[in-house]
TORDREN-552788 format. One line per field, with one value per atom (N, C-alpha, C): residue in one letter; x, y, z. Coordinates in steps of 0.2 Angstrom, whole numbers, plus 5000, padded with zeros to 4 digits. Example, Ala and Ser with C-alpha at 12.3 -4.5 7.8 and 13.67 -1.06 7.14 Angstrom:
2
resn c(a|a|a|s|s|s)
east c(5066|5062|5066|5064|5068|5064)
north c(4972|4978|4984|4989|4995|5000)
up c(5039|5039|5039|5035|5036|5039)
This chain:
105
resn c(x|x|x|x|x|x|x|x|x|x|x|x|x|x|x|x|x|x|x|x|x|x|x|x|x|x|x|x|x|x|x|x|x|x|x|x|x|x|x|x|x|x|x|x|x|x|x|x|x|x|x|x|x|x|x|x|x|x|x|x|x|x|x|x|x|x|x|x|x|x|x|x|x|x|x|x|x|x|x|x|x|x|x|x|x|x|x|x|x|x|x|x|x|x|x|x|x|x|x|x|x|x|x|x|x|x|x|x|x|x|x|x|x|x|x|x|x|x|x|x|x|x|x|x|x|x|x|x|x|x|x|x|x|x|x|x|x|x|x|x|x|x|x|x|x|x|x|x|x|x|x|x|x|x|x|x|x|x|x|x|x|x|x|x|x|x|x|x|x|x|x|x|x|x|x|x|x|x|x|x|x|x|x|x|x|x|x|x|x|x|x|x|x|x|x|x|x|x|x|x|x|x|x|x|x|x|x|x|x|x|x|x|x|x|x|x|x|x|x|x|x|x|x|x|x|x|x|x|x|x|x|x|x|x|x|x|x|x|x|x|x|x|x|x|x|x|x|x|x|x|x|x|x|x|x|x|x|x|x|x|x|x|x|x|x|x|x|x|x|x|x|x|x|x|x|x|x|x|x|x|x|x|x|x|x|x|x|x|x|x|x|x|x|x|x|x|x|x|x|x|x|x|x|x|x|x|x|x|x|x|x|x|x|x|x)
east c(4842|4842|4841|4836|4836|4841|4840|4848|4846|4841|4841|4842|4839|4843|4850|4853|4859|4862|4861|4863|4861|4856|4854|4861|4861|4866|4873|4876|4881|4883|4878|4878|4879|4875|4876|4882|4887|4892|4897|4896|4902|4900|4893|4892|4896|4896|4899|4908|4906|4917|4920|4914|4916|4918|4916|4916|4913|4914|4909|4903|4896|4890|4890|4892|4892|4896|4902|4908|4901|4898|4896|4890|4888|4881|4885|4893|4893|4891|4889|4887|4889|4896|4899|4904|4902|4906|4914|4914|4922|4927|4922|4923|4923|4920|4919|4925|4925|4933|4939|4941|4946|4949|4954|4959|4963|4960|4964|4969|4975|4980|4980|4985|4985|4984|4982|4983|4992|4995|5000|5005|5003|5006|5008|5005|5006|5011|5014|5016|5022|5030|5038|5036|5040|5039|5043|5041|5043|5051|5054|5060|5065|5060|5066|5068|5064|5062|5068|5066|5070|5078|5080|5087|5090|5084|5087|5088|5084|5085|5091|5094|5101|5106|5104|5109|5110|5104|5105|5107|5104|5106|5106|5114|5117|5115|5112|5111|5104|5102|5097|5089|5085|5079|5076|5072|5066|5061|5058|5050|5050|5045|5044|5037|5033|5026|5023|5017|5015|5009|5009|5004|5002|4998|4995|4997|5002|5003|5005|5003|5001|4996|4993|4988|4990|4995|5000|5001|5002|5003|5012|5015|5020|5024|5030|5033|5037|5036|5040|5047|5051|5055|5060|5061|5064|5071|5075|5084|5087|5091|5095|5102|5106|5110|5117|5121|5128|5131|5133|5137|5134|5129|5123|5121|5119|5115|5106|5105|5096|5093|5089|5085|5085|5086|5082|5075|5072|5066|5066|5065|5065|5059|5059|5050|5051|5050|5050|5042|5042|5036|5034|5027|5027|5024|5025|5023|5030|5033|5039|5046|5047|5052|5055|5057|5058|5059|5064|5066|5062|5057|5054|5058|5059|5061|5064|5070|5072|5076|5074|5076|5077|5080|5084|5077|5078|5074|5066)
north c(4951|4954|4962|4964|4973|4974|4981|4985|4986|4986|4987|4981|4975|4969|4968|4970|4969|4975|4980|4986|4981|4981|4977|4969|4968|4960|4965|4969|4972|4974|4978|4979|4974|4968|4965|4959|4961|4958|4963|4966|4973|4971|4973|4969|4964|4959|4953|4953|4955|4958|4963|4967|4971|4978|4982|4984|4990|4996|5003|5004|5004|5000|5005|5014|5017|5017|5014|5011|5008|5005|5000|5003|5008|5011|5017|5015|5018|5016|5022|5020|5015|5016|5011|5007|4999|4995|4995|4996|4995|5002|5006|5012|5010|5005|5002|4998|4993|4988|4990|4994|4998|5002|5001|5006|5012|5016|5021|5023|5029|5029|5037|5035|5041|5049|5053|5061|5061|5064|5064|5067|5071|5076|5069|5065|5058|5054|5054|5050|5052|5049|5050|5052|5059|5059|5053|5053|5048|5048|5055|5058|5055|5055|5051|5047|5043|5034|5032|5036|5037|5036|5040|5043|5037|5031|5028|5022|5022|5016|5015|5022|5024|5019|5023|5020|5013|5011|5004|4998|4998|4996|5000|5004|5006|5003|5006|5005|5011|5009|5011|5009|5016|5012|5014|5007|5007|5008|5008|5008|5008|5013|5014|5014|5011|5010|5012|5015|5016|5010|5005|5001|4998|4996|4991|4985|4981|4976|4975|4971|4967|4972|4975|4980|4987|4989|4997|4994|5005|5008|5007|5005|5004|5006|5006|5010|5003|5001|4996|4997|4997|5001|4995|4995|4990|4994|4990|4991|4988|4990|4988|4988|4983|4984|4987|4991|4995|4990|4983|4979|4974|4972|4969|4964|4959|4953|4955|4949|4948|4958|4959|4967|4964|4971|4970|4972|4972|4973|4978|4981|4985|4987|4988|4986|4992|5000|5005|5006|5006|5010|5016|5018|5024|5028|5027|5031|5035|5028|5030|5029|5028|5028|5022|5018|5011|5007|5003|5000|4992|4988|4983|4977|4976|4970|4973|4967|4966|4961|4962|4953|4955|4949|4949|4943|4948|4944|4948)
up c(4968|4974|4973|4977|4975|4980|4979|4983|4987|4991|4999|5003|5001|5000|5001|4996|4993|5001|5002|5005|5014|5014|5023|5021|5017|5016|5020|5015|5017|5024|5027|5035|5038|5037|5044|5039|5036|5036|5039|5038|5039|5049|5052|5058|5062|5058|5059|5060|5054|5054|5058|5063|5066|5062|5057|5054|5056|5055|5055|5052|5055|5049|5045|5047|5044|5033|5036|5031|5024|5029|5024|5019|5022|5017|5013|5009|5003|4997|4995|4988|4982|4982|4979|4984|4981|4987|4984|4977|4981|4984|4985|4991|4995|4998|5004|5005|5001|5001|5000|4996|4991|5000|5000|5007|5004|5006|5003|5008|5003|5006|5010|5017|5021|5016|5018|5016|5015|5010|5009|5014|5017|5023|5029|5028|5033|5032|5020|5020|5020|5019|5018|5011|5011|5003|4999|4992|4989|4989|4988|4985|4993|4998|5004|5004|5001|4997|4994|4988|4983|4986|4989|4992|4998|5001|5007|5001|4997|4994|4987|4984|4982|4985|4994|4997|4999|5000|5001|4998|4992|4985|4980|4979|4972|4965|4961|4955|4951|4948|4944|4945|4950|4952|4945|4943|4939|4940|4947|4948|4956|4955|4964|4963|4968|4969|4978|4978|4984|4983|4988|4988|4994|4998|5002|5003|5007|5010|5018|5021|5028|5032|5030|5032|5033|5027|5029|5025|5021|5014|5015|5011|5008|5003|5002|4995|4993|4987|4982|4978|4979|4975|4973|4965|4961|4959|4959|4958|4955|4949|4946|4946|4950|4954|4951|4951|4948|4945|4950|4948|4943|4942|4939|4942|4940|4945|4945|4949|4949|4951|4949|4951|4959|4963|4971|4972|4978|4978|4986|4986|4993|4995|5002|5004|5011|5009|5018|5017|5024|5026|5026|5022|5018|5025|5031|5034|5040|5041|5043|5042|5035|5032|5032|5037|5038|5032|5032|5027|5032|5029|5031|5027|5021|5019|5012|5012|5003|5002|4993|4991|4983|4983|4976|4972|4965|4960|4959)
């Protein structure tokens, strides 16, 4: 398939899914697919993150992630509990600070 081909394919998918056709005439597709994240001035800084999630489970954060789940940018943040037991998993919204979900394991 040549790439104008392959380029006209793209369009009228991005059409179909209701997509912006212009979205779809980058150069690289996985520019096109790849979600990128708000401008930083959008996001809760991390260190806010960091400080609701101290407080909500006590211990020793190992790992904080900003990532993409249910269609919003998200903060992951792993804990290792003072008392010990299973690591927690803690899940705010990297836009408005919100603690969305958490779970052990």
């Amino acid at each position: 398939m040549s790439k104008p081909q392959f380029m006209q394919m793209i369009m009228t998918i991005a059409v179909i899914a209701g997509l912006d056709v212009s979205a779809a005439k980058a150069e690289n597709l996985l520019d096109f697919l790849t979600p990128r994240p708000p401008p930083a001035e959008a996001l809760v800084p991390m260190e806010t993150i960091l400080e609701a999630a101290r407080t909500a489970a006590p211990g020793q954060v190992v790992e904080i992630e900003l990532e993409r789940k249910w269609r919003m940018w998200v903060y992951e943040v792993e804990v290792i509990p003072q008392r010990g037991g299973p690591k927690m998993r803690l899940i705010y919204d990297a836009q408005t600070g919100g603690l969305i979900s958490w779970r052990k394991g």
